[in-house]
C-alpha positions as CSV (number, residue, x, y, z in Angstrom):
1,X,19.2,7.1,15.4
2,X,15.7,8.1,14.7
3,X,13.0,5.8,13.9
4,X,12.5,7.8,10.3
5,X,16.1,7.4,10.0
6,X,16.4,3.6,10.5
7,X,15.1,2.6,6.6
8,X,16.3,6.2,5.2
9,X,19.4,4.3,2.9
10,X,17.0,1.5,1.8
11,X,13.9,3.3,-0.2
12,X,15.5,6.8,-2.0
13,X,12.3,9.6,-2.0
14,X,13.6,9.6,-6.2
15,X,10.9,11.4,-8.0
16,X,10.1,8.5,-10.3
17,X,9.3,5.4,-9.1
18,X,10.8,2.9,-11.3
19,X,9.2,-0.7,-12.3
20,X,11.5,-1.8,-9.4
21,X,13.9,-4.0,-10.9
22,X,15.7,-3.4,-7.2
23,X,12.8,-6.3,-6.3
24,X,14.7,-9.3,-6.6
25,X,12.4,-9.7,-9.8
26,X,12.2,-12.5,-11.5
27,X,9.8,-13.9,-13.9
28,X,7.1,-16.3,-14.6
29,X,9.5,-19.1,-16.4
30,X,11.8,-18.5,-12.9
31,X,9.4,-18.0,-10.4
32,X,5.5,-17.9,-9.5
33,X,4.1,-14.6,-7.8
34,X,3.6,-16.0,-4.9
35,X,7.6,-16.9,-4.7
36,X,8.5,-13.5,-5.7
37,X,6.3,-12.3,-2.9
38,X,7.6,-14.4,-0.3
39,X,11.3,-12.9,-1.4
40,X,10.1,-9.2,-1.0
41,X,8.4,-10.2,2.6
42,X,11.7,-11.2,3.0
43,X,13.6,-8.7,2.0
44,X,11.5,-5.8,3.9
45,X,11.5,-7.9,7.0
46,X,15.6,-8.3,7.2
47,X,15.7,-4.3,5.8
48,X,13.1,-3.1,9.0
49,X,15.2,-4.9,11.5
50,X,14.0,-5.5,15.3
51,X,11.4,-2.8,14.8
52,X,8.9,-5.0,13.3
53,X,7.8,-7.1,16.7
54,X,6.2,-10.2,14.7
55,X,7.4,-11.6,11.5
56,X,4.9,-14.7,10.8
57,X,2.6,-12.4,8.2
58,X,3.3,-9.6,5.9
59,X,0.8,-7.3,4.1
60,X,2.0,-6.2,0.5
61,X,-0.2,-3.5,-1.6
62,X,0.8,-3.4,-4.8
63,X,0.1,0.0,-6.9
64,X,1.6,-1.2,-9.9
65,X,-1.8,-3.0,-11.0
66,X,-5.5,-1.4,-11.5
67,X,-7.6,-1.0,-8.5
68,X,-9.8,-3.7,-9.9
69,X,-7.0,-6.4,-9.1
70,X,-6.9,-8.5,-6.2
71,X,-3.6,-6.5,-5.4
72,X,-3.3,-6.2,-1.2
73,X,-1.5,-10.1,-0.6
74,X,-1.3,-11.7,3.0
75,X,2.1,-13.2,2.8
76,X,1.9,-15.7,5.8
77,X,5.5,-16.8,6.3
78,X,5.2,-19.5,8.4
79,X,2.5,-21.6,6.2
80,X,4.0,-20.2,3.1
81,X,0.8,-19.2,2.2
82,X,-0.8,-16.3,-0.1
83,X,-4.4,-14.6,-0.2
84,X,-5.0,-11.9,-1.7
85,X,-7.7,-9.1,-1.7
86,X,-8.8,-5.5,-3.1
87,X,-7.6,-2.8,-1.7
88,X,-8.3,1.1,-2.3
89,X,-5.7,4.1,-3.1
90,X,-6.1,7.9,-2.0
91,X,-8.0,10.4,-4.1
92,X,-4.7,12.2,-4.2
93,X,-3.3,9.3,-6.1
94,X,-5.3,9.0,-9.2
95,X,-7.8,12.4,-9.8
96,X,-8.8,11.2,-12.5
97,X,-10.2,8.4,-11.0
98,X,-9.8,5.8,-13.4
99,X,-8.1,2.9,-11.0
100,X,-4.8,3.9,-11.5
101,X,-2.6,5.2,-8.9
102,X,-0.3,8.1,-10.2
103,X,1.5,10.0,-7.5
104,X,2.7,9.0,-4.2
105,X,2.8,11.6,-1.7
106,X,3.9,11.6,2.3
107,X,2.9,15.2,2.3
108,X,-0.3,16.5,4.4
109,X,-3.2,17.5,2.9
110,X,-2.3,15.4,-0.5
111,X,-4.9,12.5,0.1
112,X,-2.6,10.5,-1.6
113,X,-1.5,7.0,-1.1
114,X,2.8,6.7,0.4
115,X,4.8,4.1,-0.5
116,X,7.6,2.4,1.8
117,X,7.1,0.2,4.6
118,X,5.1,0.1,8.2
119,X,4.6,-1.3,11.1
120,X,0.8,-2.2,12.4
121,X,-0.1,-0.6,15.7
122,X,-3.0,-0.5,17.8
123,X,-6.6,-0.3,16.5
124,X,-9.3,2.5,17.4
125,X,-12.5,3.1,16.8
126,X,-12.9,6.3,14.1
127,X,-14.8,7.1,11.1
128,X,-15.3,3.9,9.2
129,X,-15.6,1.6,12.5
130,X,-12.5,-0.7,13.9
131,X,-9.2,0.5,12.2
132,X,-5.7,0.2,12.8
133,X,-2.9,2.8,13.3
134,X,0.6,3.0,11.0
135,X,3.7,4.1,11.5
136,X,5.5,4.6,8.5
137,X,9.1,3.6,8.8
138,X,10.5,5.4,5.4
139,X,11.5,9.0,4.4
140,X,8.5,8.5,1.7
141,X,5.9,8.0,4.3
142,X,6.8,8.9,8.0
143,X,4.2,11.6,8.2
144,X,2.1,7.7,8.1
145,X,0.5,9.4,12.1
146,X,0.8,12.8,11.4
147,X,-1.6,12.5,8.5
148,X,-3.8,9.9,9.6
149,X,-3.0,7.1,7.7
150,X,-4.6,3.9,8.8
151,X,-5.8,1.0,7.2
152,X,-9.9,0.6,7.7
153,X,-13.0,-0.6,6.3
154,X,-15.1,1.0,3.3
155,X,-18.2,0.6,1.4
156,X,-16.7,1.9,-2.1
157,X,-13.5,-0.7,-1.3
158,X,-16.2,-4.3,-1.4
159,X,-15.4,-6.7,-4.8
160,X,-18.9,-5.6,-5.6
161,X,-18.2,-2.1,-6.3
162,X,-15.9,-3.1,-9.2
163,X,-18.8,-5.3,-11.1
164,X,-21.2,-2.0,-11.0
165,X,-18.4,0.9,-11.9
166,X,-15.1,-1.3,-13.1
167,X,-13.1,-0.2,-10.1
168,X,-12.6,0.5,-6.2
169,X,-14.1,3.7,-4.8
170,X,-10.8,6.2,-3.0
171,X,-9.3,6.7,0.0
172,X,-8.0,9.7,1.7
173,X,-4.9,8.2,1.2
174,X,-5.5,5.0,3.5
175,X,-5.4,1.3,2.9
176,X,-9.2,0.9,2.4
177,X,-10.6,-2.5,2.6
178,X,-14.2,-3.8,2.0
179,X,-15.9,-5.3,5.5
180,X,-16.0,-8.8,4.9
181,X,-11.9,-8.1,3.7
182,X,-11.3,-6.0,6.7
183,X,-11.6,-8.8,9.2
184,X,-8.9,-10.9,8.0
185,X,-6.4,-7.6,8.4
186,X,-7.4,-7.4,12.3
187,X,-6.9,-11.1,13.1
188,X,-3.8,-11.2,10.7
189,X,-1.6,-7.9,10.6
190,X,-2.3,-5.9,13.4
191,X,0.0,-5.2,16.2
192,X,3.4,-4.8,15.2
193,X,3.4,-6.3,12.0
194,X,4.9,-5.0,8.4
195,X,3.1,-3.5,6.1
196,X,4.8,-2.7,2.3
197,X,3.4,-0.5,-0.5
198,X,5.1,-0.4,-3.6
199,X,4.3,-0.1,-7.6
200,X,5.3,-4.3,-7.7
201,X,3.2,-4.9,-11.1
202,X,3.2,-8.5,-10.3
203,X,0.3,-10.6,-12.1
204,X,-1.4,-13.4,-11.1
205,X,1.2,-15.7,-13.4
206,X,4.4,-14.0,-12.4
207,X,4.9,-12.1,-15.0
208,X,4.9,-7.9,-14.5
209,X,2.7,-5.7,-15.3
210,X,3.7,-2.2,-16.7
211,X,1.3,0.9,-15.7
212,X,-0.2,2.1,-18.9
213,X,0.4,5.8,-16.9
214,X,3.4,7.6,-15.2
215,X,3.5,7.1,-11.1
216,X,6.0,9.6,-9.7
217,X,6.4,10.9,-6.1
218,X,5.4,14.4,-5.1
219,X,7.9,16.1,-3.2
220,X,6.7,19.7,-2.5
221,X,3.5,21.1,-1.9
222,X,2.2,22.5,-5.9
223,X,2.5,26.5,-5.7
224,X,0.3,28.0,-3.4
225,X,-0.2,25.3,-1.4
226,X,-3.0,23.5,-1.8
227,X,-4.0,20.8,-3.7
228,X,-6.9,19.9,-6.0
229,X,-9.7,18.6,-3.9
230,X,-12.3,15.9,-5.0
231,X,-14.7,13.2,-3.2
232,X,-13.0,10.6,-2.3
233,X,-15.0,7.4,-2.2
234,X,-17.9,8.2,-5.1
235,X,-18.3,5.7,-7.5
């Protein structure tokens, strides 16, 4: 069996993503956030299998809240322990660049953030400094390598850039994190670890949090090919 083929029964490529009720949810009268969190960890741990080479710490992004939100958790297993952080989505993912991701795309030359689950790999010097490599484990994002889809640092991803312009700079569809945020993903998830991205919605209190917008996936290229191109990573 392939590696794209090992999660290919657990996270359909459906063209709307729905307000997963598939997430074990539950809500804040049954169960805090950080519970709820530890059961997806969980969850995408026992569906990834032996591929994922350490299991103490999980990184969940979740798309379902505004890029203003503390919304990329460090699920630490073993200390049953949760901190969370910002973290940026792709240009691709919300054009009109008002915080909210849209679309989901695994197709090159979208600059759009993919759902599904990863695995860490090695870091490498590029771009925006130290960053670290992904391979995406689901039919909705293994073109993770083929596309360049890392997790790295960024000046429009720092807390500080939501109190000037009310939200995080983009991505080209990568897991941006400000510097000072940046440092805990090296010590913490790299090197075989699982990353998740999903549209979770899950608040601070439990409770979940509807997009006030649509968030589908893109499945084919738009006619003729090309996509609408902005600048990723102004204000």
């Amino acid at each position: 069996m392939k590696r794209r083929d090992i999660l290919r029964t657990g996270l359909a490529a459906g063209a709307a993503i729905a307000l997963p009720a598939r997430v074990c949810a539950q809500s804040s009268a049954t169960g805090s956030r950080d519970r709820q969190l530890f059961d997806i960890a969980r969850r995408e741990l026992e569906r990834a299998g032996d591929i994922i080479w350490k299991k103490d710490i999980v990184g969940i992004a979740d798309f379902g809240l505004h890029s203003s939100r503390k919304r990329f958790h460090f699920v630490d297993l073993v200390n049953e322990r949760v901190e969370s952080y910002h973290v940026s989505h792709g240009t691709g993912s919300d054009s009109e660049h008002d915080g909210w991701l849209k679309r989901y795309s695994n197709i090159e030359g979208s600059e759009a953030t993919s759902r599904g689950a990863y695995m860490t790999r090695s870091w490498y010097t590029g771009r925006y400094g130290t960053s670290i490599r992904l391979d995406g484990l689901d039919p909705t994002n293994d073109m993770a390598m083929p596309r360049a889809i890392v997790m790295h640092q960024a000046e429009y991803a720092r807390p500080e850039h939501i109190d000037k312009w009310g939200r995080l700079g983009r991505s080209n569809g990568c897991f941006a994190l400000g510097p000072d945020q940046f440092d805990a993903v090296l010590l913490r998830l790299s090197g075989g670890r699982l990353l998740y991205a999903e549209s979770l919605g899950l608040a601070e209190d439990g409770s979940r949090v509807t997009p006030p917008v649509t968030q589908t996936d893109l499945l084919r290229r738009p006619e003729g090919g090309t996509f609408e191109r902005t600048n990723p990573g102004v204000y």
